[in-house]
N, C-alpha and C positions, 0 to 999 in steps of 0.2 A: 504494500500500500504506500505511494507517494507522501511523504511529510514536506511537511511546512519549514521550510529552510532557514535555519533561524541565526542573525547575526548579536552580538553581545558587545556594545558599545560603552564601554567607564573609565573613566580616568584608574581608579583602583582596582590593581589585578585582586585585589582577594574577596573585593564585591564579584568579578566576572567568574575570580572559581567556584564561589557560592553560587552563584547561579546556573553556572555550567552543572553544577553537582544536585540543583533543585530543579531542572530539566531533564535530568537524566533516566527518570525513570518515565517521562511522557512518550507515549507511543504514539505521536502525531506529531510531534517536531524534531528536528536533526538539528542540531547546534554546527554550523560550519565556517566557524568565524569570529574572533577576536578583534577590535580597533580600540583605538584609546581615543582619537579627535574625529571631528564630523570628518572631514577630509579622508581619514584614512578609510571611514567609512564609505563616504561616496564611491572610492574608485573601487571597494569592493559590492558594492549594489551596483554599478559599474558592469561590473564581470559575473556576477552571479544573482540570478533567479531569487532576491529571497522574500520569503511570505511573511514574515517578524523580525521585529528588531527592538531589543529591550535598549534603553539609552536614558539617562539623569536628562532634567530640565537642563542642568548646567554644563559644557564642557571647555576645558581651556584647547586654544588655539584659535581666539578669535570668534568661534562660531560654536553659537550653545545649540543646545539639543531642542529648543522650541524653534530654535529657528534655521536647523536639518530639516526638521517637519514641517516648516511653511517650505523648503524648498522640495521635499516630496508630495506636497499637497498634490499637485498639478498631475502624476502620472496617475494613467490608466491605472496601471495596476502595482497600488500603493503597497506595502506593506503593510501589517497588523501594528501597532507602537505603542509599545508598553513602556511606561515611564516607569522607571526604579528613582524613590528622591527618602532624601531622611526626614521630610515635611509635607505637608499639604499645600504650602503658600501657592505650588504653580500650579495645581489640578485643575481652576479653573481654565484656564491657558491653555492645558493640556485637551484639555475633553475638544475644547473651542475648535483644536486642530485637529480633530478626529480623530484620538487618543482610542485604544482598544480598553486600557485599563492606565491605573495608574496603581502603582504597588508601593508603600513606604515599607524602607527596607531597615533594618532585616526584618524579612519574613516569615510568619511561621507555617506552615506544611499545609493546613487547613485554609491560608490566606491563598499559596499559590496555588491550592487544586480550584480555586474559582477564576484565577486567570488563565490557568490551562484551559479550563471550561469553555471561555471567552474565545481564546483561541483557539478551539475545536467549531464552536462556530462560524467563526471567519472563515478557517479552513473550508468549509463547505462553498462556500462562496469564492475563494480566492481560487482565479483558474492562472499557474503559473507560466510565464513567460519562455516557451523551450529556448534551451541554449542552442547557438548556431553550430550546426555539425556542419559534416562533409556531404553533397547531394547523394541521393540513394539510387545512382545509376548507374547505369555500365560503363566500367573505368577503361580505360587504354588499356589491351591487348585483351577484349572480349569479358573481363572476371566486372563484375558489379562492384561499386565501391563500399567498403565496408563504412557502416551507419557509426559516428562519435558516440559514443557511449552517454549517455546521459542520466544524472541519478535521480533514479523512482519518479523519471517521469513517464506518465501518462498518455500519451499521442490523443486520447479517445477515439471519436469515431468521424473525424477529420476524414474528407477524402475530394478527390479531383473528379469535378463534374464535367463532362464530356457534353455541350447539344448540339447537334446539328443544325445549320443555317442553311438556307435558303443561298440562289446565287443572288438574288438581290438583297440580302442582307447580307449577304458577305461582304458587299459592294460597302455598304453603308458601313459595317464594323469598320471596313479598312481605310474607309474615307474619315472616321472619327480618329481611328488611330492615330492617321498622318496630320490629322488639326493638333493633335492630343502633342507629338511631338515634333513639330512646326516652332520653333522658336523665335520666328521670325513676326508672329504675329502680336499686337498690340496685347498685352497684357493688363487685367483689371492693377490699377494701380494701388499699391499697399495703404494699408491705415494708418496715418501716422500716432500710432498708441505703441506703447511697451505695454506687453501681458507682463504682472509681475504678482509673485503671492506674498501676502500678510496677515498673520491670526487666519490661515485657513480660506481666507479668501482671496479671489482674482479681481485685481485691479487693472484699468488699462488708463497708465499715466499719461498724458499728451506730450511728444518731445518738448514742447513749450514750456512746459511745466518742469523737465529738468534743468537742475543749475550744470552737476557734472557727473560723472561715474568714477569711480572707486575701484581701481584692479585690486583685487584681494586672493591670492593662490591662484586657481582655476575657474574662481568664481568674481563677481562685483557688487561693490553695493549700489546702485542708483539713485541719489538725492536730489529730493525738490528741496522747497523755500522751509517746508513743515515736515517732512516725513526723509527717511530712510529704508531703502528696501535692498533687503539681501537676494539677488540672483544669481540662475545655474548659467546666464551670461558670461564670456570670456568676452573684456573688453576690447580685442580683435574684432569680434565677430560686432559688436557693437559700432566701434570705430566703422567698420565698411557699412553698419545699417545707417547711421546717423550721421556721416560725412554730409550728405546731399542736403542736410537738414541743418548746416553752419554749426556743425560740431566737432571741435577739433583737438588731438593727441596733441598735446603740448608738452607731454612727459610721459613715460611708459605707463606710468600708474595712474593718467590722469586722461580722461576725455572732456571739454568743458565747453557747456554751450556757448559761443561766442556773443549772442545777441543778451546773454545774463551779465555778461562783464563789462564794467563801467569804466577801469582803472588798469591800466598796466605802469608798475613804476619797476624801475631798473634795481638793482639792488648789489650791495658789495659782491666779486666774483662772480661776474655772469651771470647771477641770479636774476628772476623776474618775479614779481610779487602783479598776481592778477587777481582784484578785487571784482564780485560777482555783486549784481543785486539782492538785495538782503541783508544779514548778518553773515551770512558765509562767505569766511575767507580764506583762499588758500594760497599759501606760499611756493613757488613749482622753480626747482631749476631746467633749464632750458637750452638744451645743446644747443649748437650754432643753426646747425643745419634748420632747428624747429626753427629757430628765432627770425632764419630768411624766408621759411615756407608763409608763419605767423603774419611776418609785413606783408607779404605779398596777400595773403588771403583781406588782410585788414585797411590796405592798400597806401600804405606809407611805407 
């Protein structure tokens, strides 16, 4: 029977042996995985399937565990999230982000057979993500490729439907096709909104509304005038959305909307000091290269 793959995220290893060892007797979840920082966790939800992940409201490196959960809010297929904390103070927080349980820890045997519970439920419901294998065809020199092993999953009863077309609907599939991948054709023009999650929900901020972004690891944060949002954004990928929208790399760690900033003053050793509308101000040093790009774009 396929279990629920479950990853174990705390700063303290003898909370994750404790729980490693108050898991172990559950015959619905597979423990396959240890992290100590959201990061380390990402890149392994990342690379593996998993149905749970026990993780504190709190974790050092920058990015706490309520707000790992605003950034897995958004996928299809979330995981179960069980909060382990030594208080109540964040449960509200927690539930708000679609928390599975929240467990103050230590635990006694009778507390975790009702989150096991919990996630026996979910289980039902959670249809796992297959890992990508090798295709399951006939390999070079006649033999069939041998299928990637994958653990206790499931396939069910998935299969490839075969209908016959008509020759004037073949006509028409194959005229949709060639529009479908025609790139040449005028394209519905994007929204200018960032989808971004906070406490659980999706917001679509207007690029007008940001001042700048924040590279932070593999991820950024995005700030207006009031708010802060933490995204699974790599400020790359940002930089080429928001270039066309006067929004400009001034620093590797900085993208800042041009039409927010009021002030550029010069500062000891090449520095520049760009004042934005608001109270936000940020201090950015500025290679040469940005500094000629900067005048040209600004046109002095």
């Amino acid at each position: 029977m396929a279990k629920l793959k479950t990853l174990l995220l705390h700063p303290d290893p003898l909370v994750r042996r404790d729980l490693r060892q108050a898991l172990s007797g559950a015959t619905h979840l597979s423990v396959l995985g240890e992290a100590v920082t959201a990061f380390e966790a990402m890149e392994l939800i990342e690379a593996i399937p998993y149905g749970a992940l026990f993780l504190p409201p709190e974790l050092p490196g920058g990015v706490s565990g309520l707000e790992l959960a605003q950034m897995l809010a958004g996928r299809k297929n979330k995981p179960a999230l069980v909060f382990v904390a030594q208080a109540e103070a964040q449960a509200y927080a927690a539930f708000e982000l679609g928390a599975t349980d929240y467990l103050l820890w230590p635990a006694g045997p009778e507390r975790v057979e009702r989150t096991l519970a919990k996630l026996a439920e979910f289980k039902a419901r959670f249809r796992e993500v297959p890992m990508p294998g090798k295709w399951d065809a006939e390999a070079p020199g006649g033999g069939a490729a041998e299928a990637a092993p994958y653990d206790d999953w499931d396939g069910g009863d998935d299969k490839t439907v075969s209908l016959p077309l008509a020759d004037d609907e073949q006509d028409h599939f194959i005229s949709a096709l060639k529009q479908a991948w025609d790139t040449s054709q005028t394209r519905t023009p994007e929204i200018e909104k960032l989808a971004v999650s906070q406490d659980g929900r999706m917001f679509l901020v207007p690029y007008g509304q940001i001042v700048f972004v924040e590279a932070y690891e593999d991820y950024s944060y995005v700030h207006t005038a009031q708010q802060k949002y933490l995204t699974s954004y790599r400020v790359k990928y940002l930089e080429e959305r928001l270039a066309p929208h006067r929004f400009f790399r001034v620093h590797r760690k900085y993208l800042v909307n041009l039409d927010m900033v009021t002030e550029i003053a010069q500062l000891p050793g090449s520095n520049f000091m760009l004042r934005t509308a608001g109270r936000t101000r940020i201090e950015l040093p500025i290679s040469r290269r940005r500094i000629a790009s900067l005048k040209q774009v600004l046109g002095f």
